[in-house]
N, C-alpha and C positions, 0 to 999 in steps of 0.2 A: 518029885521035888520041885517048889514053885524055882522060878525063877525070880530074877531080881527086876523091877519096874525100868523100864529104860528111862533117863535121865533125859528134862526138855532142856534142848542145847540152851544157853545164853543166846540171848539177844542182840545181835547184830545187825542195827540198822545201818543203810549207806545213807547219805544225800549226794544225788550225784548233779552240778547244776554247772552247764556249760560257758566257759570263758568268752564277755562280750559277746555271746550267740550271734545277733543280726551283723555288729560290724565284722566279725570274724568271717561269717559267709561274704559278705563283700570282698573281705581281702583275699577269696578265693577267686573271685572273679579278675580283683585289679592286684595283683599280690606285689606291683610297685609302688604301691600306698604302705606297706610292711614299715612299721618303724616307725608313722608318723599319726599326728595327730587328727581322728577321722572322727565325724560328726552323724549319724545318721539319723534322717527326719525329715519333713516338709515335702513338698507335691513332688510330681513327675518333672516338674518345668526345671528341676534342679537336675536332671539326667548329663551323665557326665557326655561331653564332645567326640565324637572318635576323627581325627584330623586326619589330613592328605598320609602324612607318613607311619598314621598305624597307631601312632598313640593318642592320649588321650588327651581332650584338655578336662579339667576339674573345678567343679564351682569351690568356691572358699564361702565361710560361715560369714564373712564381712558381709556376700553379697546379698545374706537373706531378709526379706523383709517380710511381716506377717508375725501370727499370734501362735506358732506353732510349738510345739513341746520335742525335745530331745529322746528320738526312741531309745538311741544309745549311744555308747562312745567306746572308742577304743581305748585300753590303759592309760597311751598318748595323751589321751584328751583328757583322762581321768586327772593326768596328773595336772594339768591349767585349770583346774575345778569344774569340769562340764562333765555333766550324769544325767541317766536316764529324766525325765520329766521334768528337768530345766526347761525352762522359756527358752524359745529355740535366739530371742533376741540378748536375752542375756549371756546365753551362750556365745552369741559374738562378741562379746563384749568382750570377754574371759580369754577367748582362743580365736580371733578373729582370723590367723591363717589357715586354721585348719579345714582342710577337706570336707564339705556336707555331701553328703550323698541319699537320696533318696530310700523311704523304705522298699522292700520289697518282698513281701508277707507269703505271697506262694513257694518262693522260694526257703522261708525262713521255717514253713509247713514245711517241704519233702525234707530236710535234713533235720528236724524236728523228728521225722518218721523214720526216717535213715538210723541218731543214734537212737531212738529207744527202741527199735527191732534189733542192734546189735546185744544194747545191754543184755536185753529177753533173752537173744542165744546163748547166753553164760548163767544169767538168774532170771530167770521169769517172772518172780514175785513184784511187781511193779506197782506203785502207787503214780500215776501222773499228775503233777499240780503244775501243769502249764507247758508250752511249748520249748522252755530252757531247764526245763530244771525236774527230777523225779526221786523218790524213796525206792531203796531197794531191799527186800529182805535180807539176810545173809546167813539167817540163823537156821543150826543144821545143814549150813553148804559143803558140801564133799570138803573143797578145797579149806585146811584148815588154818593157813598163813592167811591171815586177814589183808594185811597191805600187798598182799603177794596177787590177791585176787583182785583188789582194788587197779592193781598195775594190768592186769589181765583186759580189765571192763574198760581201763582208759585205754590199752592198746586196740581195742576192738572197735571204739569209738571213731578213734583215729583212723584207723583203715577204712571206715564206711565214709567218713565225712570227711578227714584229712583236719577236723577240728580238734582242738583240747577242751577236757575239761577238767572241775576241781570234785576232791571225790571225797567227804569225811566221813566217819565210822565212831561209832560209840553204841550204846545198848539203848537206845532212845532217839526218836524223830527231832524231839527240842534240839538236844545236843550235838548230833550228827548236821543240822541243819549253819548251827555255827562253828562247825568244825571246817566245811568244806569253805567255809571263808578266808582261812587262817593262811593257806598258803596258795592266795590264788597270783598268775594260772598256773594251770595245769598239773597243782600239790595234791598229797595225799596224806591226811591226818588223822589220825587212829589215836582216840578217845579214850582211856576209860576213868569210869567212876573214882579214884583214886586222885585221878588227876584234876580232879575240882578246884580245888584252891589254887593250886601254882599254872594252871592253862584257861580258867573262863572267870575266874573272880575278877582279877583284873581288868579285863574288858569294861568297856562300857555299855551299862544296863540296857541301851538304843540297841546294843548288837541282837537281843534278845528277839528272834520274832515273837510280835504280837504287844510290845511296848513301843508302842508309837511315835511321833514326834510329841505329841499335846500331853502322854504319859510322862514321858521321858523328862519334860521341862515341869512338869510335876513333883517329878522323885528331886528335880535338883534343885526345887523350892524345899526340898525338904532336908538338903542337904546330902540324897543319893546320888551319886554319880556314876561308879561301877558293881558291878555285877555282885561282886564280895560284900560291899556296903547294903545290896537289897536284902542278901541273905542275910546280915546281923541285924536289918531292922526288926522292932518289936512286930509282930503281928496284928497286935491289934495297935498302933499307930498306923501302919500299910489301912488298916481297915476304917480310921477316922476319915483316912482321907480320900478312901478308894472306893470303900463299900464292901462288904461282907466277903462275894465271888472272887471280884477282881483282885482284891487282898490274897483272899487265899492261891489264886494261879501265881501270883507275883511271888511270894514265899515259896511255892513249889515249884515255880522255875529255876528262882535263885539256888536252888537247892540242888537240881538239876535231873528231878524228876517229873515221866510224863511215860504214860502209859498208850498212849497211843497206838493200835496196831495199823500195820500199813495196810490200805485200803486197794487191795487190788481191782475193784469194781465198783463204781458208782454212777446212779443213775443222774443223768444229767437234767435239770430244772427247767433252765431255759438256754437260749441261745441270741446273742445279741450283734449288731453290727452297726456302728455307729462313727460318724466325723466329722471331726471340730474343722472347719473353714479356714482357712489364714487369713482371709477376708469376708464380710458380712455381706453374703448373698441375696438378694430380693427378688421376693416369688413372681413377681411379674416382669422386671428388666432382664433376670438372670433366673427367665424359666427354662429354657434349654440345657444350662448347666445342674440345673438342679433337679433338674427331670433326669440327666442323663446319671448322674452321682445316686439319685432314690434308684431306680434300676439297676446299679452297679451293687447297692448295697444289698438289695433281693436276692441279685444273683450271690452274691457272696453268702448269704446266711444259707441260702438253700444248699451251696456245696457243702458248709459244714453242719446242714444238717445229713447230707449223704455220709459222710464219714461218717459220723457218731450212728448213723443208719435209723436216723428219729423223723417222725412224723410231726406238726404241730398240732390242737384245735386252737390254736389262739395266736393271733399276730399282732404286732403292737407299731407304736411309733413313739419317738421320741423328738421333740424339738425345744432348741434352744434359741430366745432372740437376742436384739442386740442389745436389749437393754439385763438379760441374764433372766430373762422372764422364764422357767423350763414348765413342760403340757407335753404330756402323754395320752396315749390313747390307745384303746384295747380291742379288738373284734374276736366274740366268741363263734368259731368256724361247726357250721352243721356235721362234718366231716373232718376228718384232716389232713394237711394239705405238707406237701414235702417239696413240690416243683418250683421254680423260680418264679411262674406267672402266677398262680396260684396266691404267692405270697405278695408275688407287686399290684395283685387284683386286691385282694383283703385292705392292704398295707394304704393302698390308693383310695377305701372306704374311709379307714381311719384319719386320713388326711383330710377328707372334705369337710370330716366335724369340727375341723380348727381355723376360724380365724387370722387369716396369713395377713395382716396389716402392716407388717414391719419386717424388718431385715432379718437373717437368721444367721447364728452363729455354728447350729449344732442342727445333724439329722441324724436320726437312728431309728435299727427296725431292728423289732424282737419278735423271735418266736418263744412260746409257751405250752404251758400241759400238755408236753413230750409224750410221746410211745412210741413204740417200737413201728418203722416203717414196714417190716415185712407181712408182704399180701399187698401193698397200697400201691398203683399204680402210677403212672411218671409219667406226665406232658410236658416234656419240652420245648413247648410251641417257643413261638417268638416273640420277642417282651417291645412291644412298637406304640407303649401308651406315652405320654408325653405327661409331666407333672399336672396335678388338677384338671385332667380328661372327667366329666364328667362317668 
């Protein structure tokens, strides 16, 4: 007697994407900042005071000067209008008492690492798209209370990191992805298809990943504004104005399907490290700094090519001057190279085929056509070239 086919569980995607990540790990370090409005961004030179009696003193965003951008902000600050990739000077403007405090990106990596080896111990099925934010399978999980389990992954979070974060669930990547927005921090919002019209029509069409700012004031030339409105547009009006593709994703978001399965593995492309100056440096006045910053950024790409465990044949550079002029440049390696000198030697060829006449706003170093580093051998000699070394 046959049996009966077993049944594929539904679809339960998470989006799991951690509240204010970088200033959150701050206020583990200074957690008398708790409450207030905290700015994070701009150089070391903004490192907070530690005084005679133990505390600290803290720069304020009044004091910053420079062309610098807003890594993040705490709710605090969210709520005076200062977000991620604001101009860090407009930022003062907005919330001039608030707290700036420097990034600090190795740090913002181990607890990066910290919650996604928690989630893994509950659900393995991981998709990473960045350092705050991941997809989680759920479909077929033992545990069959959806928010029960979601409570599980936050608790787990929390003990590894002492952080929160927002966690939503629906049958879809699109929709789990704007669900985890809904009650942030540290909500839990479980989605389903049903609830289309009365929980994501409403929004607005901008909440949608992958409708932009330049889309978004599009649809609202067209008299689109929320989400509900995309899906009663005619299709083929979306298609006048959009073009054939992008019409059709826009109708199938509205609608709030997306087939996407989560990506538990993917090969990485390239790997890049790159920063914008608050001040426009000059290859010859301000060679020592600039020598010292190309070396720092070698050494950074090289650690995270050790993580990702990738080899390069191709290193690049990237420069930007003061007039916004941008020049790259590419070296295809005989071999390929993983170690830090290795890449400040390459990186340092690629440099000398550019013209350094003028001041520079921006440097960056890429690695390219990734493999696998195992078997490749690792010198970590000592990086003592100084910028434009022959």
């Amino acid at each position: 007697m046959d049996s009966a086919p077993a049944q594929t569980p539904p679809r339960r995607i998470a989006h799991l994407d951690m509240d204010a990540f970088f200033a959150s790990v701050e206020l583990l370090r200074y957690p008398e900042l708790r409450g207030l409005p905290v700015v994070v961004g701009g150089r070391h030179r903004w490192q907070p005071q530690r005084l005679a009696d133990g505390s600290w003193r803290f720069a304020r965003l009044r004091d910053y000067s420079g062309r610098g951008v807003v890594t993040t902000s705490t709710y605090e600050a969210r709520a005076l209008g200062v977000f991620s990739a604001m101009g860090m000077m407009k930022a003062a403007r907005l919330a001039p008492d608030a707290i700036l405090l420097p990034a600090r990106f190795e740090a913002y990596r181990e607890y990066s690492r910290r919650f996604k080896a928690a989630v893994a111990a509950i659900a393995p099925r991981i998709e990473d798209r960045g350092i705050d934010e991941i997809y989680i399978d759920l479909s077929g999980h033992a545990q069959s209370d959806t928010e029960t389990l979601a409570r599980d992954i936050q608790a787990a979070v929390r003990e590894a990191t002492g952080l929160s974060c927002s966690i939503g669930v629906s049958p879809n990547k699109l929709l789990s992805k704007i669900a985890s927005e809904l009650r942030k921090p540290g909500g839990v919002t479980v989605l389903h298809m049903h609830e289309l019209a009365e929980r994501i029509w409403p929004l607005p069409a901008a909440r949608v990943n992958g409708i932009g700012p330049k889309a978004a004031e599009r649809l609202r030339g067209l008299g689109i504004v929320t989400v509900g409105e995309l899906a009663a547009a005619p299709p083929e009006r979306l298609q006048e104005h959009f073009g054939r593709g992008y019409a059709a994703w826009l109708h199938a978001v509205a609608h709030g399907r997306d087939d996407r399965p989560v990506q538990t593995h993917s090969e990485p492309k390239s790997v890049s490290r790159e920063t914008t100056f608050e001040h426009d440096l000059h290859p010859r006045r301000d060679r020592a700094e600039l020598s010292r910053l190309f070396t720092e950024l070698c050494s950074q790409l090289a650690e995270d090519l050790r993580r990702k465990g990738c080899a390069a044949r191709t290193i690049g550079i990237k420069l930007r001057f003061e007039d916004f002029r941008t020049v790259t440049r590419d070296l295809s390696l005989p071999r390929p190279v993983a170690d830090a000198r290795a890449i400040r030697d390459a990186a340092g060829q690629c440099l000398r085929r550019v013209e350094l006449d003028r001041r520079l706003r921006l440097l960056g170093v890429r690695a390219a056509a990734l493999q696998d580093a195992a078997g490749l051998g690792s010198d970590p000699a000592s990086m003592q070239l100084s910028l434009l070394d022959p």
